[in-house]
N, C-alpha and C positions, 0 to 999 in steps of 0.2 A: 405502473411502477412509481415508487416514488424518487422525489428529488435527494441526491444524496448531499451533503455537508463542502463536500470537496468543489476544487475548482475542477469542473470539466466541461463535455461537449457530451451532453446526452445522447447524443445519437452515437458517439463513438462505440466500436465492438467491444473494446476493453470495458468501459461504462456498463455497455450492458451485461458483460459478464462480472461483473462486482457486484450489481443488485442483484444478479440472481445467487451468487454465492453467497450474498448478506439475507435474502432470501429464504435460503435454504440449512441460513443457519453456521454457516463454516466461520472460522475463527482466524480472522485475514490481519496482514502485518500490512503497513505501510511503509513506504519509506521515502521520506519526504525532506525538502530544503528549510533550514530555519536558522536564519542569517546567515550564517557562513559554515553551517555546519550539515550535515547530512544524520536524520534522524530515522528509530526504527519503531513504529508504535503499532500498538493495536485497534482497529477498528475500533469505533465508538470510545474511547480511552483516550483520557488528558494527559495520562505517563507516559513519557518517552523510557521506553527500554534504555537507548545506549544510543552516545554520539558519534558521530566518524567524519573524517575530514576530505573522505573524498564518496560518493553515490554506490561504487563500486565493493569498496569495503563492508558500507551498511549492508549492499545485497547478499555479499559476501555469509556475513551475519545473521541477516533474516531468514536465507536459505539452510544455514547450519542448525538452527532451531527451529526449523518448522516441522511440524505435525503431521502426519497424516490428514485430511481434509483441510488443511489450509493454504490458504492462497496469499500469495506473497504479493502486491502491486509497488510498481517502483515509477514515482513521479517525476517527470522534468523538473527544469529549475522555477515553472511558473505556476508549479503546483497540477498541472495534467498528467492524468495517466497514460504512461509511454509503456508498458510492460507489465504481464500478469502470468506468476509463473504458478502453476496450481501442486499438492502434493496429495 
């Protein structure tokens, strides 16, 4: 498999099921920390959807627009993936 872009631990289970979702092609949201703000984006993509002021809201948001075959991953504040909620 290969290296993905993001801060993680390769070996993590989450990890490994993001390459294989990315893999297989599905169309995954992130949601990540960026300064002081909680952000919602798409895989491979430099556009941030929409800002939120606290983690919970962004998930809030990812989860209300996601798709059938997407997978939604939600980052701690140091950029790891804590959470992958699949649709």
């Amino acid at each position: 498999m290969r290296k993905i872009p993001y801060k993680t631990d390769q070996d993590n289970p989450q990890v490994q099921a993001y390459k294989e979702a990315v893999e297989k092609g599905k169309k995954n949201q992130h949601i990540l920390l960026r300064g002081n703000e909680w952000v919602v984006t798409h895989a491979g993509s430099e556009k941030t959807d929409q800002f939120f002021s606290t983690q919970k809201d962004a998930a809030d948001y990812a989860q209300s627009v996601a798709a059938a075959g997407t997978a939604v991953f939600i980052h701690n504040s140091v950029g790891r993936i804590q959470n992958r909620i699949d649709y």
